[in-house]
C-alpha positions in Angstrom: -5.0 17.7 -0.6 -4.9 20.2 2.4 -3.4 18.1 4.9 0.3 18.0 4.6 0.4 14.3 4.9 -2.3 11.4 4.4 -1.9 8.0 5.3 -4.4 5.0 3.3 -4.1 1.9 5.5 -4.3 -1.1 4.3 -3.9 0.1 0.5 -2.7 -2.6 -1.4 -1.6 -6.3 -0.9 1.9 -6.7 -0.5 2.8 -10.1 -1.6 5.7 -11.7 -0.1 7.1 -12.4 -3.3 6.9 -8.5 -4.4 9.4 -8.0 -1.3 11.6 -10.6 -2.3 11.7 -9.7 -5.8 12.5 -6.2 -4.9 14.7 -6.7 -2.3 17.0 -8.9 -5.0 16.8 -5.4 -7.1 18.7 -3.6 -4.3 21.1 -6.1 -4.0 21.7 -6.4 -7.9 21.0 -2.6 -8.6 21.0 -0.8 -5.4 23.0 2.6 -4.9 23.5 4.2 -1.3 21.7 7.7 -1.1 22.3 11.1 0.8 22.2 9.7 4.6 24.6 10.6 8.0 25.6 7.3 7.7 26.3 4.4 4.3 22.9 2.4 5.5 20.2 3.9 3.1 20.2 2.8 0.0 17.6 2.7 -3.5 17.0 0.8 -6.4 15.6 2.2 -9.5 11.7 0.3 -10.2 10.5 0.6 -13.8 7.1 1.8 -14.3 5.8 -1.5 -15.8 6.8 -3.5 -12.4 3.5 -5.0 -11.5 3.7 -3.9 -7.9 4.1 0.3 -9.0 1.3 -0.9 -11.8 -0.7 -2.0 -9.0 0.8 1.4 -6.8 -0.5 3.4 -9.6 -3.6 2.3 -10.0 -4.7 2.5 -6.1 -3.6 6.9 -6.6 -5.8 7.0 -9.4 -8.5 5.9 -7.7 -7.7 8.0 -5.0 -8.1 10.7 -6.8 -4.3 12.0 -6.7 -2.9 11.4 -10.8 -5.8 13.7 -12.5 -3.0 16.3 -12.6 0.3 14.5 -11.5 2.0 12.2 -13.4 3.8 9.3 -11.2 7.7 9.2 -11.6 11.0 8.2 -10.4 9.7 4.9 -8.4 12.4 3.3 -6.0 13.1 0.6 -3.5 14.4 2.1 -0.2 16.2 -0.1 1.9 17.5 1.2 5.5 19.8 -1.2 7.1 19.5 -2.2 11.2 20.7 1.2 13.0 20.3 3.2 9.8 20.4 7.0 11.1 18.0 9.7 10.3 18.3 11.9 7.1 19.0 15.3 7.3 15.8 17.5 7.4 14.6 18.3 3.3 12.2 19.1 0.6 11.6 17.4 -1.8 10.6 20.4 -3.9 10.9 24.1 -3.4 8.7 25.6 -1.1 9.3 29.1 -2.3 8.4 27.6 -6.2 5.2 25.3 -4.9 3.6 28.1 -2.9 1.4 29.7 -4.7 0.6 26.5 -6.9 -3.4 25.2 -6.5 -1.9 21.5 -7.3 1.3 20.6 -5.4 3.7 18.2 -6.5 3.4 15.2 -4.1 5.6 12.6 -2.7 4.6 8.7 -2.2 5.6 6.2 0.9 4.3 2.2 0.4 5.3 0.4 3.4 6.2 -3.2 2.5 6.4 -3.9 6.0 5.2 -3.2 9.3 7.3 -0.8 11.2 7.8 2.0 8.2 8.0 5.6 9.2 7.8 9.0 8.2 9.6 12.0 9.8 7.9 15.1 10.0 9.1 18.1 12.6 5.5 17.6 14.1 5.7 13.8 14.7 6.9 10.2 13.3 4.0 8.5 11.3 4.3 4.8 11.4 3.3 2.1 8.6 1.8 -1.3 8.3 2.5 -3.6 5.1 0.6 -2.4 2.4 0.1 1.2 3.8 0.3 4.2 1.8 1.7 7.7 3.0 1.2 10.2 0.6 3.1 14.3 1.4 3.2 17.3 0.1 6.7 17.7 -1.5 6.6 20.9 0.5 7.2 19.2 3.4 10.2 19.5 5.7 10.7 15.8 6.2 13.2 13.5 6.9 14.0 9.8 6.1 13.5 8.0 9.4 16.3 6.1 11.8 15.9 2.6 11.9 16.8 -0.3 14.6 15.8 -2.9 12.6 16.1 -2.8 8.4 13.3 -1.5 6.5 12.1 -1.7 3.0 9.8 0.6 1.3 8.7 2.1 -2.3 9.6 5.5 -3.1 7.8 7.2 -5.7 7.4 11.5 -6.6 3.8 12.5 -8.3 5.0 15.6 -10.3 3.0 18.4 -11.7 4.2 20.2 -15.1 7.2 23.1 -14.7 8.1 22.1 -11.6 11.6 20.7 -11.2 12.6 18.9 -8.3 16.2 18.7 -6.8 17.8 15.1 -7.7 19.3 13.2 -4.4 
């Protein structure tokens, strides 16, 4: 993947009942996460949910898990007037560097209006969109007017740690 980030529109069919089920996971099992303000917050998926089954499936075929191995999926919700997250990678730039297959990180928009912070420019997301980053990035979670919900997920390569939010 040379490009730092790669968008797949129109990727997979969101149901409305895989936003509804997953939005009653952040509200059973949701935790707020490293943000300016206490209106970000994730949920733990398990791997067997059928909508990161279905996820999974769609970055084989792209191509993306032939070395990478999918972990750590998670519901993101940002409430209405959710501030931007501080600029981050999501792995060390100074470890990945030199590596021919870098770590990758995963954005699934669930609705229309997702974005993506980068220094260079916002990306924006329709439902069902996939965003797919180097972890060596400099990105940031995105400020929101209006809530948003989106899946998380890391593609790892072997003996690279990543830093835990």
């Amino acid at each position: 993947m040379r490009n730092f980030v790669k968008i797949k529109r129109g990727a997979l069919t969101v149901r409305e009942s895989d936003v509804t089920r997953l939005r009653r996971t952040l509200k059973r099992a949701g935790r707020l996460i490293f943000n300016p303000d206490a209106k970000r917050s994730q949920a733990a998926l398990q791997r067997t949910d059928s909508l990161i089954v279905r996820l999974e499936a769609i970055l084989s075929k792209m191509k993306l898990l032939h070395s990478r191995t999918m972990s750590n999926p998670v519901v993101l919700h940002s409430s209405a007037m959710c501030e931007q997250q501080q600029w981050h990678y999501d792995y060390n730039p100074d470890v990945t560097r030199t590596l021919r297959v870098k770590p990758l990180g995963v954005i699934l928009a669930l609705q229309d209006g997702t974005k993506f912070e980068t220094l260079t420019r916002t990306h924006e997301l329709s439902r069902g969109d996939i965003l797919v980053f180097r972890g060596d990035v400099l990105h940031a979670g995105a400020a929101y007017e209006k809530e948003n919900t989106r899946v998380h997920t890391y593609l790892d390569v072997p003996n690279v740690k990543r830093a835990r939010n």
